[in-house]
C-alpha positions as CSV (number, residue, x, y, z in Angstrom):
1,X,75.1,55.2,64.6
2,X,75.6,57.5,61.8
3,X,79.0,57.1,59.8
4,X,80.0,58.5,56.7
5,X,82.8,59.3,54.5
6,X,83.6,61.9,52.5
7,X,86.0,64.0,50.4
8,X,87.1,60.2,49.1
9,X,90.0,59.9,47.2
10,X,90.8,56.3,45.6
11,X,94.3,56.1,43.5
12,X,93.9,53.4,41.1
13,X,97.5,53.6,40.3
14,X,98.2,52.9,43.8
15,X,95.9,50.1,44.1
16,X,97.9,46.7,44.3
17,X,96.3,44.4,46.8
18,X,93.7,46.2,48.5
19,X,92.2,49.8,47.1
20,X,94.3,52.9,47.9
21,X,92.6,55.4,49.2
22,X,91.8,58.5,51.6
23,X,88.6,60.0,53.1
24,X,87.6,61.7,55.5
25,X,84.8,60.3,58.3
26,X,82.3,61.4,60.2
27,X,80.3,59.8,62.9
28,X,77.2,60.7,64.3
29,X,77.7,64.0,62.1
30,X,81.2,64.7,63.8
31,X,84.7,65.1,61.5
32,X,86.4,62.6,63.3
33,X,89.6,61.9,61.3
34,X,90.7,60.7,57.9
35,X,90.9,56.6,57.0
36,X,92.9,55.3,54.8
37,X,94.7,52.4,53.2
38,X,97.7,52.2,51.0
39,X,96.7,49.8,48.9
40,X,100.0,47.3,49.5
41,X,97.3,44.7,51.5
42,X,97.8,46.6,54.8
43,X,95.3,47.0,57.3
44,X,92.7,50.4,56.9
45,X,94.3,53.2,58.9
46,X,92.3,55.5,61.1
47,X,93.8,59.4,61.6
48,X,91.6,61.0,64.3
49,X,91.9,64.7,64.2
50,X,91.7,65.0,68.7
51,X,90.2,62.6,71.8
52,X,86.5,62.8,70.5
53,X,87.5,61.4,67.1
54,X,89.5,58.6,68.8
55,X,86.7,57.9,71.1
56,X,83.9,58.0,68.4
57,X,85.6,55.5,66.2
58,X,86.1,53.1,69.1
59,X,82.3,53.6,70.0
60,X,82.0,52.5,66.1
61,X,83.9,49.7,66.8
62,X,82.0,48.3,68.9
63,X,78.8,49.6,66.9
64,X,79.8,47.2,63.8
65,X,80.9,44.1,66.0
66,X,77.1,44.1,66.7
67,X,76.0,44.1,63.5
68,X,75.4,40.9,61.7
69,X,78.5,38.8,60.0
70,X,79.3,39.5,56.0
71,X,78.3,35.9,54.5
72,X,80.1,34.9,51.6
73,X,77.2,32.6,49.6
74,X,80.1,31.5,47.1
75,X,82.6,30.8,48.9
76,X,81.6,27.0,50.9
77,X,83.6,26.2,54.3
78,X,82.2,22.7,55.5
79,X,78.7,22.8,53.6
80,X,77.6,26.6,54.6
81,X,78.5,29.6,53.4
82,X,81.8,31.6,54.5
83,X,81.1,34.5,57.4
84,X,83.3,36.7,58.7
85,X,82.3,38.8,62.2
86,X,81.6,42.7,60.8
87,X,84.3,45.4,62.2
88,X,84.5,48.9,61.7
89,X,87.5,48.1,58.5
90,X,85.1,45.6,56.7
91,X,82.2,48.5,57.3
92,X,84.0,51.2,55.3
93,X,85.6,48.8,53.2
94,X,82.1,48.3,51.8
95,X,81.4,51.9,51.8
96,X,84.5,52.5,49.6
97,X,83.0,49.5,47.1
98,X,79.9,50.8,47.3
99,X,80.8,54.5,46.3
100,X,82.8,52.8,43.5
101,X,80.3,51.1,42.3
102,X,77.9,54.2,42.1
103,X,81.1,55.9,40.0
104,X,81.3,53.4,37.6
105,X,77.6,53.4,36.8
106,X,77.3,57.4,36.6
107,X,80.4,56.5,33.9
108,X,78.7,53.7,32.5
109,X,75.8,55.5,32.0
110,X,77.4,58.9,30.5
111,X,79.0,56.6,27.6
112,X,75.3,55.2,27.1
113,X,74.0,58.8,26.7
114,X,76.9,60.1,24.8
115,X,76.1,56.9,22.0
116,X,72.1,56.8,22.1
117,X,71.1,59.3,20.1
118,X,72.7,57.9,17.1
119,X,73.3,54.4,18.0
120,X,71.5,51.3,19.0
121,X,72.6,49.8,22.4
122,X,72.6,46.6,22.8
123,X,74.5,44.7,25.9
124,X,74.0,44.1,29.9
125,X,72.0,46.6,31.6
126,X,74.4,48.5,33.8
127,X,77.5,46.7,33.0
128,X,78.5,46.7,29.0
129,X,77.1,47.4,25.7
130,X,78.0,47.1,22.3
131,X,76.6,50.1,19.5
132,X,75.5,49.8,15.8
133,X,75.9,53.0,14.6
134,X,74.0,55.5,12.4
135,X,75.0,58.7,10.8
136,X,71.5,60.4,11.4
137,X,70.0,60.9,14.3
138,X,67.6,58.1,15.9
139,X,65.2,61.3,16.6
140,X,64.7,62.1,12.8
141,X,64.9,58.4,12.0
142,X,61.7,57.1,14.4
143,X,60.0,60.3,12.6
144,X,59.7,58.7,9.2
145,X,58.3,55.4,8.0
146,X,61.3,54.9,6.4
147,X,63.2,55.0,9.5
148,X,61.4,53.2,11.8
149,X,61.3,50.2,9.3
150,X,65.9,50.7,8.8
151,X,65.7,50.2,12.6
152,X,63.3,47.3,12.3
153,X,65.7,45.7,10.1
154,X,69.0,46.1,11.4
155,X,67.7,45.3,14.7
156,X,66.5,41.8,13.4
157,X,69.2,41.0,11.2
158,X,72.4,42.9,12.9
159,X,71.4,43.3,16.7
160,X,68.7,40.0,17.7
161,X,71.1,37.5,16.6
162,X,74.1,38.9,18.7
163,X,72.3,39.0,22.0
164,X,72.9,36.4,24.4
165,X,70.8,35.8,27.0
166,X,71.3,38.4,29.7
167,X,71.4,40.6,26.9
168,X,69.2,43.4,26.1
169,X,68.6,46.4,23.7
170,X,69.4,49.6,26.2
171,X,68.0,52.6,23.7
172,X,65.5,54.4,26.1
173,X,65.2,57.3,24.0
174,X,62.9,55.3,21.4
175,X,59.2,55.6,22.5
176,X,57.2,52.4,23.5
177,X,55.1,53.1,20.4
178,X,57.9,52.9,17.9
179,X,59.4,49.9,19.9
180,X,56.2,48.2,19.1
181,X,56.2,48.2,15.5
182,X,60.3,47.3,15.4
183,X,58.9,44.1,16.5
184,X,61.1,43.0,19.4
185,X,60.1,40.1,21.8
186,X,59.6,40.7,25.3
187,X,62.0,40.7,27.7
188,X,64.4,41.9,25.0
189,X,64.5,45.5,25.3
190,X,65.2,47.7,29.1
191,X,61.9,49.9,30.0
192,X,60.8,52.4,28.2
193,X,59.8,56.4,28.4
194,X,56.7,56.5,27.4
195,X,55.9,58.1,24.1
């Protein structure tokens, strides 16, 4: 069974308990109806546009009772990890977090580009970073001697002794070559374009 959601809207404003938001889904490539949740803690709502819709979605139903239980690995209930039987609402609940989750890392990564070319990043991959900033361009930097050995330095003395241990330089617009002569250790730095 195909199900998807589209047009999503998520208010964050409206968000208090659960996430607020409206979409429109389609199952087995058919506009069935709009779901959505109000964010007060409510139950999801389903909005089928005619009798197909309403018949799709209880054919979904049962669909995701059939699919295997959501296990919660941190949360321990007489030695074994929490589960909790999959329905159609915990289904699209994830597909809401999941789309989220995609959103914050197109965002996360449009910040990173915005700061790279005249910044070191250094931070968790995907999640946060922290910049040390130059006036000129990393580009024109890496392209003298003089440069590269400024980056060498201030990566050594300003950058290496910040990172903690999930921690990593996130520059990928430096090529491998130049990395190698700044000198970092391995495991240090996110991949590399080649260059």
């Amino acid at each position: 069974m195909e199900i998807i959601l589209k047009n999503i809207y998520v208010s964050e404003r409206l968000s208090k308990k659960t996430m607020s938001f409206q979409a429109t889904l389609y199952i087995n490539g058919y506009k069935v109806g709009v779901v959505s949740n109000e964010g007060q803690g409510g139950a999801m709502l389903y909005h089928p546009l005619e009798d197909k819709g309403n018949m799709l979605i209880r054919e979904a139903e049962v669909w995701c009772r059939q699919l295997p239980p959501m296990v919660f690995e941190d949360t321990i209930i007489d030695g074994k990890p929490m589960t909790i039987p999959m329905e159609l609402e915990i289904y699209l609940d994830d597909m809401i977090t999941a789309w989220l989750e995609q959103k914050d890392q197109v965002k996360f990564r449009r910040k990173m580009e915005k700061e790279m070319p005249t910044a070191i990043l250094f931070g968790i991959p995907g999640k946060t970073f922290r910049v040390l900033k130059y006036r000129t361009p990393i580009a024109c930097m890496i392209r003298f001697n003089k440069g590269v050995e400024r980056l060498r330095l201030d990566i050594h003395k300003l950058v290496m002794p910040l990172l903690q241990e999930n921690e990593k330089i996130l520059n990928t617009n430096i090529p491998e070559r130049i990395v190698k002569k700044l000198g970092v250790e391995d495991g240090k730095w996110v991949e590399l374009v080649c260059g």
